[in-house]
TORZA-704630 format. One record per residue (C-alpha): x, y, z. Coordinates in Angstrom, 1 decimal. Each point is the difference from the previous one (the first is absolute). Layout:
+--------+--------+--------+
:      u :      v :      w :
+--------+--------+--------+
:      X :      Y :      Z :
...
+--------+--------+--------+
This chain:
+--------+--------+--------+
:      u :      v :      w :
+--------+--------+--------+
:    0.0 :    0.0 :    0.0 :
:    2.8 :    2.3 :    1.2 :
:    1.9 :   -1.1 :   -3.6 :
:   -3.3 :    0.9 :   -2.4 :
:   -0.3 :    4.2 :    1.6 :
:    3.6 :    0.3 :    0.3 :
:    0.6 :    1.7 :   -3.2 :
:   -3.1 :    1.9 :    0.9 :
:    1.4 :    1.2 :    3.1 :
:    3.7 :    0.7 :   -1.4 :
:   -2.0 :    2.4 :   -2.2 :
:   -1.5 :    1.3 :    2.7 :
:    2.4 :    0.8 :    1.9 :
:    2.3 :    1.9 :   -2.8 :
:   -3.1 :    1.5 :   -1.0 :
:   -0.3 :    1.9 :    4.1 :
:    3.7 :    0.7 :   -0.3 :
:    0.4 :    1.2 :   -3.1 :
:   -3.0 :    2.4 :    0.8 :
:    1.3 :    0.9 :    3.5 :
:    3.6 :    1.1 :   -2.1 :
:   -2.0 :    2.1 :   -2.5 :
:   -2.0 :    1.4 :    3.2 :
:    3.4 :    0.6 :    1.4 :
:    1.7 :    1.7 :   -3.1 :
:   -3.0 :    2.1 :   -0.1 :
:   -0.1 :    1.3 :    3.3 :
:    3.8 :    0.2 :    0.1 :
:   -0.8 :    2.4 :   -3.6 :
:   -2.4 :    2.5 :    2.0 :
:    2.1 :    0.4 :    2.9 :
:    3.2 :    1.0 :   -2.2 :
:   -1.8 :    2.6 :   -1.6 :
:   -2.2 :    0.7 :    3.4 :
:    3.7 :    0.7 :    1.6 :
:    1.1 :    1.6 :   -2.8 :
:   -2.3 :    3.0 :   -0.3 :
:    0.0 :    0.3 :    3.6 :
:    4.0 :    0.7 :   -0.1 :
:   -0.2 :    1.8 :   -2.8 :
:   -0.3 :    3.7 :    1.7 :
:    2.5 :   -0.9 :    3.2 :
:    2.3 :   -2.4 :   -2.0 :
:   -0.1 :   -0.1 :   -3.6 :
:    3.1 :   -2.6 :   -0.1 :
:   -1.6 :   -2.6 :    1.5 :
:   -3.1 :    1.2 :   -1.2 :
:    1.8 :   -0.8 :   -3.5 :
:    1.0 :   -3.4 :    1.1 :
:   -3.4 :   -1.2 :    0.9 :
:   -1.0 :    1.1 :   -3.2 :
:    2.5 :   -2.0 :   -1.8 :
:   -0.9 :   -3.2 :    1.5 :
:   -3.4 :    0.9 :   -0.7 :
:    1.3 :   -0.1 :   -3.8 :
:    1.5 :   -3.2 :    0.4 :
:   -3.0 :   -1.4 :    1.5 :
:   -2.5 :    0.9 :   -2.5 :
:    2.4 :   -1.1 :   -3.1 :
:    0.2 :   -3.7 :    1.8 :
:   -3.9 :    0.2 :    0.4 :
:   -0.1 :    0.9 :   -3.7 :
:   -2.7 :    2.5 :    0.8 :
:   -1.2 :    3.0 :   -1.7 :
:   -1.7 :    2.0 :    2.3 :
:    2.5 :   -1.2 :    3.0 :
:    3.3 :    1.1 :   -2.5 :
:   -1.8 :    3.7 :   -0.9 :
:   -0.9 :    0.7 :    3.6 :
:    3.3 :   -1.4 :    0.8 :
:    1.8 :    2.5 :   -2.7 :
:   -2.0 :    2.7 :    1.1 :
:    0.6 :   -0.6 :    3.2 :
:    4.2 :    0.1 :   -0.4 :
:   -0.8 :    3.2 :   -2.2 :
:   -1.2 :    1.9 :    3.2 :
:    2.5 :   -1.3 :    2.3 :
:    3.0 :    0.8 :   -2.4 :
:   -2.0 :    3.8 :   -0.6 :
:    0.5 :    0.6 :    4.0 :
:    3.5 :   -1.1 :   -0.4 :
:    0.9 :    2.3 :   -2.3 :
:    0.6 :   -2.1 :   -3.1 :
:   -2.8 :    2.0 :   -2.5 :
:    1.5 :   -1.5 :   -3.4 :
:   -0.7 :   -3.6 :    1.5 :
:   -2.9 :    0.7 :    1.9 :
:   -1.2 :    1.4 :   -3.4 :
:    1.2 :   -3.2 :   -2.0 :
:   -1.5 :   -2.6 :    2.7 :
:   -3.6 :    2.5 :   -0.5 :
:    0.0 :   -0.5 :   -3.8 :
:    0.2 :   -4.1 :    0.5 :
:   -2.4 :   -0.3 :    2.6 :
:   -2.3 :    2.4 :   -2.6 :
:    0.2 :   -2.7 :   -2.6 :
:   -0.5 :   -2.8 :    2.4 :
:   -3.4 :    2.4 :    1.1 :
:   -0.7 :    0.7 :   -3.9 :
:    0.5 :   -3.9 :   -1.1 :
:   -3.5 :   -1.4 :    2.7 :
:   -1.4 :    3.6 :   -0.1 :
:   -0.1 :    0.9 :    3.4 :
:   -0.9 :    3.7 :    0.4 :
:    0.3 :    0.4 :    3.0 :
:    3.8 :   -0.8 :   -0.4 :
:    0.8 :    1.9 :   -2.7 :
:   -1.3 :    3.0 :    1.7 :
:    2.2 :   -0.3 :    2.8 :
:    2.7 :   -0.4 :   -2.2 :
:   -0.7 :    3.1 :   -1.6 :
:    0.0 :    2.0 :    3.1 :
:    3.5 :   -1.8 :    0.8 :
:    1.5 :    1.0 :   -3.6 :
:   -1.5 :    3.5 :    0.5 :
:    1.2 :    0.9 :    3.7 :
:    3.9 :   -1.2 :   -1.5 :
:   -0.1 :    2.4 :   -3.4 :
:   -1.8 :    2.9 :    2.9 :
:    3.0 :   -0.7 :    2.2 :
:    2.4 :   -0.3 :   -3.3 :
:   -0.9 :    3.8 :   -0.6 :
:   -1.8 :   -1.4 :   -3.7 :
:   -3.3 :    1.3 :    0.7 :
:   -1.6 :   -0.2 :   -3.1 :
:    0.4 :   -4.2 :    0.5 :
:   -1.2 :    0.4 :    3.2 :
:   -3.1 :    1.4 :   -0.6 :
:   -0.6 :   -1.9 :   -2.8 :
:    0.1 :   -3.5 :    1.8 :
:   -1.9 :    1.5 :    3.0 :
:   -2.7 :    0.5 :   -2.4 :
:   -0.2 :   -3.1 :   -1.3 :
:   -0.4 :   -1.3 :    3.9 :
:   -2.8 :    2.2 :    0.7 :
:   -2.0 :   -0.8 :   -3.0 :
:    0.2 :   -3.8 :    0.9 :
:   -0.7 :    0.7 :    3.6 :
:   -3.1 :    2.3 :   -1.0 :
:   -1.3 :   -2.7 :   -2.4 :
:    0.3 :   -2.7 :    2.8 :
:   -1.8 :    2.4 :    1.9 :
:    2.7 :   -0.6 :    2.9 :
:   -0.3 :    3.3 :    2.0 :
:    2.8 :   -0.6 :    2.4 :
:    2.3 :   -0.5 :   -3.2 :
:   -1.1 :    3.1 :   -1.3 :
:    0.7 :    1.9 :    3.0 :
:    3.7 :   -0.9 :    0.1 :
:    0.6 :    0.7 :   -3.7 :
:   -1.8 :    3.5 :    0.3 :
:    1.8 :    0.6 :    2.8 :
:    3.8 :   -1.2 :   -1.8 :
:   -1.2 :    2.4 :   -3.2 :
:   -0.5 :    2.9 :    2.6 :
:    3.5 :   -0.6 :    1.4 :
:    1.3 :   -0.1 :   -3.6 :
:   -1.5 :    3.6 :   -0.4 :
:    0.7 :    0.8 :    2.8 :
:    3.9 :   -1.1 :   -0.3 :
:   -0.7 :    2.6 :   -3.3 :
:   -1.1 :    3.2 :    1.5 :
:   -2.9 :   -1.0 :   -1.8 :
:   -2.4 :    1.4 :    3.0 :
:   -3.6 :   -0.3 :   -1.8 :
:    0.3 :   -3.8 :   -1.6 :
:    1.3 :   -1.1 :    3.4 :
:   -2.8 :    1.6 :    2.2 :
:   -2.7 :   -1.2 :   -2.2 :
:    1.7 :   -4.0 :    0.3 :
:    0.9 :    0.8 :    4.0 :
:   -3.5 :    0.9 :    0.3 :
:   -1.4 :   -2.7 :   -2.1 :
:    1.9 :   -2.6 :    2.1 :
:   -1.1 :    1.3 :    2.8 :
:   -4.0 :   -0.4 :   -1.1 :
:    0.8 :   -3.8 :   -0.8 :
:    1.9 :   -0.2 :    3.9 :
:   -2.8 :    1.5 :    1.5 :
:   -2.9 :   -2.0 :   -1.8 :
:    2.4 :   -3.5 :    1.0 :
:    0.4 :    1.9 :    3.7 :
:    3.6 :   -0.9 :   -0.4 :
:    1.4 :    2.0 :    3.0 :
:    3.7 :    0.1 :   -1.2 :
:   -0.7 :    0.8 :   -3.5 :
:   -2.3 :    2.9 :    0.7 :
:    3.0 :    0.9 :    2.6 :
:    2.5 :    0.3 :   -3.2 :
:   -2.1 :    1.8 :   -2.0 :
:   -1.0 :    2.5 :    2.6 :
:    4.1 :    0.3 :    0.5 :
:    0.6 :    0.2 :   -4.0 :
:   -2.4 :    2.5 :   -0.3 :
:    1.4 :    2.2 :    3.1 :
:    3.5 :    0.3 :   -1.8 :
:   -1.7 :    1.5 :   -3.2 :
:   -1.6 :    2.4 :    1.8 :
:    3.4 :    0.7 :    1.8 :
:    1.8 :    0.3 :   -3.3 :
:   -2.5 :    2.5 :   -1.0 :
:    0.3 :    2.1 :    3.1 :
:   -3.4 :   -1.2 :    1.4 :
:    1.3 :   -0.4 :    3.0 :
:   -3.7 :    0.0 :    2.1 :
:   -1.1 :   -2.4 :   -1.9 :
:    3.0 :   -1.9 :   -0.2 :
:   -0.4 :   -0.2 :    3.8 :
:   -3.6 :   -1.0 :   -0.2 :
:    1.0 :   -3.2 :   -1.9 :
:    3.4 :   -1.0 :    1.8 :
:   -2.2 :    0.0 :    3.6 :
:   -2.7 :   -2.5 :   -1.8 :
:    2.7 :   -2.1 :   -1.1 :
:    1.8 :    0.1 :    3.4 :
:   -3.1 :   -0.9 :    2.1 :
:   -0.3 :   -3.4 :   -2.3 :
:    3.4 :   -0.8 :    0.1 :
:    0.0 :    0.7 :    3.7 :
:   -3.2 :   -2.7 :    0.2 :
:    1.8 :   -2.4 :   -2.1 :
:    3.3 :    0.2 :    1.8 :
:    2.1 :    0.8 :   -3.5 :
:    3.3 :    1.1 :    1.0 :
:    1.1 :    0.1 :   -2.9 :
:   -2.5 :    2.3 :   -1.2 :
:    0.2 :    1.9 :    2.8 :
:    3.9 :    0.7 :   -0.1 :
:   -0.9 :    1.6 :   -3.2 :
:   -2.7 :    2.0 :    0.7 :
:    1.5 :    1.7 :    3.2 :
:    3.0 :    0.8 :   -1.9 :
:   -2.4 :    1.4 :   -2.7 :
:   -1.7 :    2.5 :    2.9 :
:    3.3 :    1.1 :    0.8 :
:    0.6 :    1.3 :   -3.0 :
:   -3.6 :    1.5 :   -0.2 :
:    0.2 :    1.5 :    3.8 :
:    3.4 :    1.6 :   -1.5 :
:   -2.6 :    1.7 :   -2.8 :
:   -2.2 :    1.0 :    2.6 :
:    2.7 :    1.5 :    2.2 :
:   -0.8 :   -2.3 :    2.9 :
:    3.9 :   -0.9 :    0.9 :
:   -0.5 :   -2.1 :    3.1 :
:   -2.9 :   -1.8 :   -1.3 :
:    2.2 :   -1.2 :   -3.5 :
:    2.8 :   -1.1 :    2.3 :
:   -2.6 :   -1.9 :    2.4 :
:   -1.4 :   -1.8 :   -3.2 :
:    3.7 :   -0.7 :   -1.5 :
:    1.0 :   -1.6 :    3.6 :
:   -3.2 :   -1.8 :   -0.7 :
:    1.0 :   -1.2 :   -3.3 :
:    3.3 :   -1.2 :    1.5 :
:   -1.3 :   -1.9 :    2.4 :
:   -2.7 :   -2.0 :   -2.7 :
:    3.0 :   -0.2 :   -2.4 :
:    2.4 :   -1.8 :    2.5 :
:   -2.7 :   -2.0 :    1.8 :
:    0.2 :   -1.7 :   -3.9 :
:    3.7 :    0.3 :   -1.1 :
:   -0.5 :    2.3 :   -2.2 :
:    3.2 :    1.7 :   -0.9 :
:   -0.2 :    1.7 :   -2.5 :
:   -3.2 :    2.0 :    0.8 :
:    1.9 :    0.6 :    3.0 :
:    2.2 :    2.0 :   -1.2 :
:   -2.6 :    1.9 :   -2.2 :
:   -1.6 :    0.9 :    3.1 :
:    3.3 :    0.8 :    1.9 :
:    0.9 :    2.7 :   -3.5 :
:   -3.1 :    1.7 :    0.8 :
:    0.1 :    0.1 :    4.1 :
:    3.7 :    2.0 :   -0.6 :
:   -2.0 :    2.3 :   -2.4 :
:   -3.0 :    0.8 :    3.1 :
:    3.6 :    0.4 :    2.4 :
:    1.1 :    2.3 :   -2.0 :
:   -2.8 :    1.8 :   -0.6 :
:    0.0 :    1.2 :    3.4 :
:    3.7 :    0.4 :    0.2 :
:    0.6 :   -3.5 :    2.5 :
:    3.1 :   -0.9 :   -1.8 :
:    1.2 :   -2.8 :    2.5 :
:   -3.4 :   -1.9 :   -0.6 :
:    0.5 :    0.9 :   -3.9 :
:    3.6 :   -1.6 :   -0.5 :
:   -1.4 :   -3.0 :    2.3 :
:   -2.4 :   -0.7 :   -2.1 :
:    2.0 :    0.7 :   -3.6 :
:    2.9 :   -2.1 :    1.7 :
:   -2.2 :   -2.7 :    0.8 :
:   -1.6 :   -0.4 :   -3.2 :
:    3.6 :   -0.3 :   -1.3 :
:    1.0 :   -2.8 :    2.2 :
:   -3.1 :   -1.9 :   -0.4 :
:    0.6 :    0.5 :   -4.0 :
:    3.4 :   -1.8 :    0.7 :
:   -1.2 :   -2.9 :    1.9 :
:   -2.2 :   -0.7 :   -2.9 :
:    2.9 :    0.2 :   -2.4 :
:    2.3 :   -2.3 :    2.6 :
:    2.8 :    2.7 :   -0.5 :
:    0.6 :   -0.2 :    3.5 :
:    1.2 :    3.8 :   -0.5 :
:   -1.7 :    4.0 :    0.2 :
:    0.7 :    1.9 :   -2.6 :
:   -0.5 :    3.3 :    1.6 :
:    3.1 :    2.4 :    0.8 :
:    3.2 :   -1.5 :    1.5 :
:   -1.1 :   -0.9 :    3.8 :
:   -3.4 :    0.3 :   -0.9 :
:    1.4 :    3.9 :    0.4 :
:   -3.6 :    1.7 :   -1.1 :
:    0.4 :    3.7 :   -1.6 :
:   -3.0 :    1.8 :    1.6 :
:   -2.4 :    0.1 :   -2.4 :
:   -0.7 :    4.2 :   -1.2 :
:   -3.7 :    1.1 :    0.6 :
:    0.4 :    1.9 :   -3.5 :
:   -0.9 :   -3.4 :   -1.6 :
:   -3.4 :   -0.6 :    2.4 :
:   -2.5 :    0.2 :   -2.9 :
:    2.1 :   -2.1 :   -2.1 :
:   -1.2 :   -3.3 :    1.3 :
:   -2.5 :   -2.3 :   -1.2 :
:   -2.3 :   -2.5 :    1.9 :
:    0.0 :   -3.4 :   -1.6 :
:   -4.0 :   -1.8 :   -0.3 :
:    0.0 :   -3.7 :    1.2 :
:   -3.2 :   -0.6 :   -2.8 :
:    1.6 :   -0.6 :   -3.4 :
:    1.9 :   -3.0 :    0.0 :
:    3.0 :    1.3 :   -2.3 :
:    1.6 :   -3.8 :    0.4 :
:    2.0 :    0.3 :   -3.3 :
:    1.6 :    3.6 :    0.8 :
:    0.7 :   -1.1 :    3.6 :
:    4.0 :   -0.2 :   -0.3 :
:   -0.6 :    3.2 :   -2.1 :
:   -1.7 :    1.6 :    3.1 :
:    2.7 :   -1.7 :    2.0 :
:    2.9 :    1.5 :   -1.1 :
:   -2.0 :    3.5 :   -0.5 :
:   -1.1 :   -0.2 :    3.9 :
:    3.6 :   -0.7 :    1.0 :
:    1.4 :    3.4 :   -2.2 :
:   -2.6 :    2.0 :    1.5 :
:    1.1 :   -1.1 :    3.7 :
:    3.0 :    1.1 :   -0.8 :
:   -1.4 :    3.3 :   -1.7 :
:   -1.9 :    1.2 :    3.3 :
:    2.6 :   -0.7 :    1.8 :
:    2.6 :    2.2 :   -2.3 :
:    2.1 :   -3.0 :   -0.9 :
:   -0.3 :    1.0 :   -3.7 :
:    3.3 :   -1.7 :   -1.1 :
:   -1.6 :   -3.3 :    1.3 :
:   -2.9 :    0.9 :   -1.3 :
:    0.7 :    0.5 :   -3.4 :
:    0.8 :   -3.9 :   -1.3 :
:   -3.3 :   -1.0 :    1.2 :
:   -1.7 :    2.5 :   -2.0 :
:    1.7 :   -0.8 :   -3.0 :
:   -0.6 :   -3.7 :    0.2 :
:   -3.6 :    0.2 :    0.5 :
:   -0.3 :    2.4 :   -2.5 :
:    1.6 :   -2.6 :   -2.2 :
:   -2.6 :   -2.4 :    0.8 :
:   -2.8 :    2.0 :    0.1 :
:    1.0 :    0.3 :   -3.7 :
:    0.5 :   -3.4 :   -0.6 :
:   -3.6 :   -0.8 :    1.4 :
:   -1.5 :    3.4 :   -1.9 :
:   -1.0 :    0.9 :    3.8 :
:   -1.3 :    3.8 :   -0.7 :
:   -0.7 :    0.9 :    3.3 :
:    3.4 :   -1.2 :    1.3 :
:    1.9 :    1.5 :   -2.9 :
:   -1.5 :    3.4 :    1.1 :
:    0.6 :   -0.4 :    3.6 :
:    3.8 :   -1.1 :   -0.5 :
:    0.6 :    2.6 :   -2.2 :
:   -1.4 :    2.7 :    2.0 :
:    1.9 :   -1.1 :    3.0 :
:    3.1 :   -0.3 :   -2.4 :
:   -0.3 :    3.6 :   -0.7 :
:   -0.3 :    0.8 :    3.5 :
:    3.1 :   -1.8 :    1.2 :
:    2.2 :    1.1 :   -2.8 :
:   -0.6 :    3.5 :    0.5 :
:    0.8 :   -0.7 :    3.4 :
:    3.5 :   -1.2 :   -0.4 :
:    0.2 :    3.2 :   -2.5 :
:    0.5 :   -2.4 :   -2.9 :
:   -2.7 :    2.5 :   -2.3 :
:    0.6 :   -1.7 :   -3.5 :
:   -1.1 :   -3.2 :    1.8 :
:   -2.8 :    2.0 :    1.5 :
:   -1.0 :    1.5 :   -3.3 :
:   -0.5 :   -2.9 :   -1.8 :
:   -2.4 :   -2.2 :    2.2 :
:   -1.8 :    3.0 :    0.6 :
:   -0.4 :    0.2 :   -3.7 :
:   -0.8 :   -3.7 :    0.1 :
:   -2.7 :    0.6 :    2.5 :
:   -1.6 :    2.8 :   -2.2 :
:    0.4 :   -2.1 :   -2.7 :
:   -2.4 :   -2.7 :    1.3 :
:   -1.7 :    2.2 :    2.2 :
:   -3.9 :    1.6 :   -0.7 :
:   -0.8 :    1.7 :    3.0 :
:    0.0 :    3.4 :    1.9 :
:    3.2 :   -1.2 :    1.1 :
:    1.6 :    0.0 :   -3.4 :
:   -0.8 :    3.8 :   -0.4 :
:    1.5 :    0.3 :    3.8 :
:    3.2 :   -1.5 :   -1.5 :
:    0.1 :    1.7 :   -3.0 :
:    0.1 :    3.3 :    2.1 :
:    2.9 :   -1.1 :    2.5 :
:    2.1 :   -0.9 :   -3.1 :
:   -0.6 :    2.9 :   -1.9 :
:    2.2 :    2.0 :    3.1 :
:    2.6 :   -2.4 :    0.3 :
:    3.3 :    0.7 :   -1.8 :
:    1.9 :   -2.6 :   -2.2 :
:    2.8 :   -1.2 :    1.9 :
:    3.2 :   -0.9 :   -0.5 :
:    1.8 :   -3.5 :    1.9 :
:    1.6 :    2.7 :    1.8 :
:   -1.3 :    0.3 :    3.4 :
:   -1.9 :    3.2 :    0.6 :
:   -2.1 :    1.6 :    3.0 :
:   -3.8 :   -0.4 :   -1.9 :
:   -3.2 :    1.1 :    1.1 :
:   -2.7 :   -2.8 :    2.2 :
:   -1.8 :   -1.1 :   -2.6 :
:   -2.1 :   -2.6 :    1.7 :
:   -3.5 :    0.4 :   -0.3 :
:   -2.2 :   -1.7 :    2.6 :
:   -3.2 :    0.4 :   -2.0 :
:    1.4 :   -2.4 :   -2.4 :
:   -1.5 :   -2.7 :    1.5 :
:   -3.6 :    1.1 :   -0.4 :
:   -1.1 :   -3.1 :   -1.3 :
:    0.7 :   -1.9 :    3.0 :
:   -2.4 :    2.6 :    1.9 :
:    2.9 :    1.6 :    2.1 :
:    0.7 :    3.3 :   -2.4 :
:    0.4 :    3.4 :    2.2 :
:   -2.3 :    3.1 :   -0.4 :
:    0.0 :    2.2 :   -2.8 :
:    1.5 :    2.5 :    2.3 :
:    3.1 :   -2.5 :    0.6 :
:    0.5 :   -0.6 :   -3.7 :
:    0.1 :    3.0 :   -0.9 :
:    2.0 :    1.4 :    2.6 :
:    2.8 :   -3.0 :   -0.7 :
:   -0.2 :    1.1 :   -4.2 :
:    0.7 :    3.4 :    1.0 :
:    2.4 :   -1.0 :    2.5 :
:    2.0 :   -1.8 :   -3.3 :
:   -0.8 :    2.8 :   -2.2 :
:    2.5 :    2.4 :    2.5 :
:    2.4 :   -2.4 :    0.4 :
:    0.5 :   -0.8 :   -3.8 :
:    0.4 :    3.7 :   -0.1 :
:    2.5 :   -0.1 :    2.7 :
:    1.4 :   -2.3 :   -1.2 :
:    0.8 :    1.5 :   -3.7 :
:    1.1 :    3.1 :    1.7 :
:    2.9 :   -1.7 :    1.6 :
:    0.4 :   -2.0 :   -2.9 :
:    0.9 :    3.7 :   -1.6 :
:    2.6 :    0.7 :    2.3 :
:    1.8 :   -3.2 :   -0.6 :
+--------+--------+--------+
């Protein structure tokens, strides 16, 4: 009897165990991918790894849908890491594996992938092309949640433009879809999204309006990542307002948020703007503390195991003259591929407020460089202006001249004509070194919403005016 079912049970038996291996390699599948995307913010390398086995997994399972999730998968992970050209590569496979058993859904989300790498690549024409192409899948499949992130990825792409009426009316637009899904943290971003518009566009009650309805969500939600952004974000605004203690309440805020969550490098955003409030109000100690500190932190991240600052960490005191030349840096855009470019810009201008111009100087250069590698406009302009001010500062005036020339070049803005004007009174010099008027104009940073009075301007362009004179007067004697 046992003899006649044995074959029966043989099969059986492979039958449960081959099943139980399949239910294995399938679980084993999901939870690579599960880990993968939950690393992929806090450690892409790993986050990478996971990925790759996921890869492997799916080829061995010689399935479709597993290998384009997989791809897709690695595609995100290897985008956090850094690595756009493969991330973009490992996008356009799992978009064919998506395309070959017609899965929507998929393609969409590949889309969006391919779209946020050309945003971040500076090719926005790409960009917006393939974030299109996601939201009219996602608004034929009716999925509103879909729809909501790609409105909301468009609006950053505007926004990331300058492009302030497109990316209100997709900010907004995403933030009807959060509210209609009652999707707490989405309607949180968009209210923060649409805050820093208004802020750009000197709106600054209403920019406050929106950052306080995004703070009480993110406060419900416990987001500290959110909220290390936002505070540092209200720091900037209370600066607008004039409300000095109340910025450097929120930027201790934001520090505390950002470390709570290791991150560094918004650290030392909101450590650049804490030594602007300082100095605001003339605390100088707290103001190198807080430059010097963002420096060191800067060089842990980099593993130089050195400062770069003066010899000794010997800080020049930094002169008051150059107050309305700094700039508060926003924690909303996520400028990921022009981070080293801010970098190395951050770095100069710590030296530049605290008169190490000489140090300064390399830094500027070299992220100028990049900037125009990476056709970064608004870095271009910011390096150049600040190369202008440090040259004329070490009375190198040819130097001086010519990014200021750059800057007007490239420039379409009151600030342009500002320049024009200060140029127009400065004398061609020659390498020799000469006594020369003070040529730096605070107002030139206008854009950046910390320009001085009318009264101030003018005052410093008549200032020049006498001093050119002067100037040619003893050039006479000579």
């Amino acid at each position: 009897m046992v003899f006649k079912y044995k074959h029966l049970f043989l099969l059986i038996f492979f039958s449960v165990t081959h099943y139980n291996f399949l239910l294995s390699q399938n679980n084993s599948f999901y939870l690579m991918i599960e880990k993968s995307e939950e690393l992929r913010a806090t450690d892409s390398e790993q986050s990478s790894e996971y990925a790759a086995l996921a890869v492997e997994a799916a080829d061995n399972m010689n399935d479709t849908q597993k290998k384009a999730l997989a791809y897709k998968t690695l595609a995100f992970a290897l985008y956090y890491n850094g690595n756009y050209q493969e991330s973009l590569s490992y996008f356009q496979t799992a978009l064919e594996q998506y395309q070959n058993i017609q899965d929507s859904s998929g393609l969409s989300s590949c889309y969006n992938g391919i779209a946020i790498i050309y945003r971040d690549l500076n090719i926005f024409s790409e960009s917006e092309k393939y974030f299109l192409n996601a939201l009219e899948i996602d608004t034929k499949l009716e999925d509103i949640h879909g729809q909501a992130i790609i409105m909301n990825n468009l609006g950053t792409l505007y926004h990331l433009q300058e492009r302030t009426v497109p990316a209100l009316w997709y900010y907004i637009n995403s933030l009807k879809k959060e509210i209609k899904m009652n999707n707490k943290p989405g309607i949180a971003d968009s209210y923060l999204n649409m805050a820093a518009i208004m802020e750009e566009n000197q709106l600054f009650n209403q920019a406050d309006f929106y950052y306080q309805k995004a703070m009480n969500i993110y406060i419900s939600e416990g987001d500290s990542t959110s909220l290390g952004k936002i505070y540092n974000n209200l720091g900037n605004l209370y600066i607008k307002f004039d409300k000095y203690h109340k910025a450097i309440e929120a930027f201790q805020n934001s520090l505390t948020f950002k470390r709570k969550i290791n991150d560094y490098q918004g650290q030392i955003t909101t450590l650049l703007n804490m030594g602007n409030a300082y100095l605001i109000f003339s605390d100088t100690v707290r103001a190198k503390k807080a430059y010097l500190d963002a420096v060191r932190l800067d060089n842990e991240i980099q593993g130089t195991g050195t400062y770069l600052l003066t010899e000794n960490n010997n800080v020049v005191q930094p002169q008051m003259d150059d107050l309305f030349f700094y700039f508060f840096n926003s924690d909303t855009i996520d400028y990921r591929f022009y981070d080293f470019t801010e970098r190395l810009f951050n770095r100069a201008y710590i030296y530049y407020v605290l008169s190490d111009y000489k140090s300064a100087l390399p830094f500027f250069i070299n992220s100028l460089e990049l900037a125009e590698f990476q056709g970064h406009e608004r870095m271009i302009k910011q390096n150049c202006l600040y190369l202008f001010k440090t040259y004329s500062q070490l009375e190198d005036y040819k130097s001086a001249v010519f990014y200021a020339e750059k800057y007007i070049s490239i420039t379409d803005s009151a600030d342009k004509t500002i320049l024009i004007d200060i140029l127009s009174y400065m004398p061609q010099f020659s390498d020799e070194s000469r006594e020369v008027p003070d040529i730096i104009n605070p107002a030139l940073d206008n854009e950046n919403g910390n320009g001085l009075s009318d009264f101030w301007f003018y005052a410093t362009v008549i200032l020049g005016i006498l001093a050119a004179i002067q100037f040619k007067m003893r050039k006479r004697k000579f």
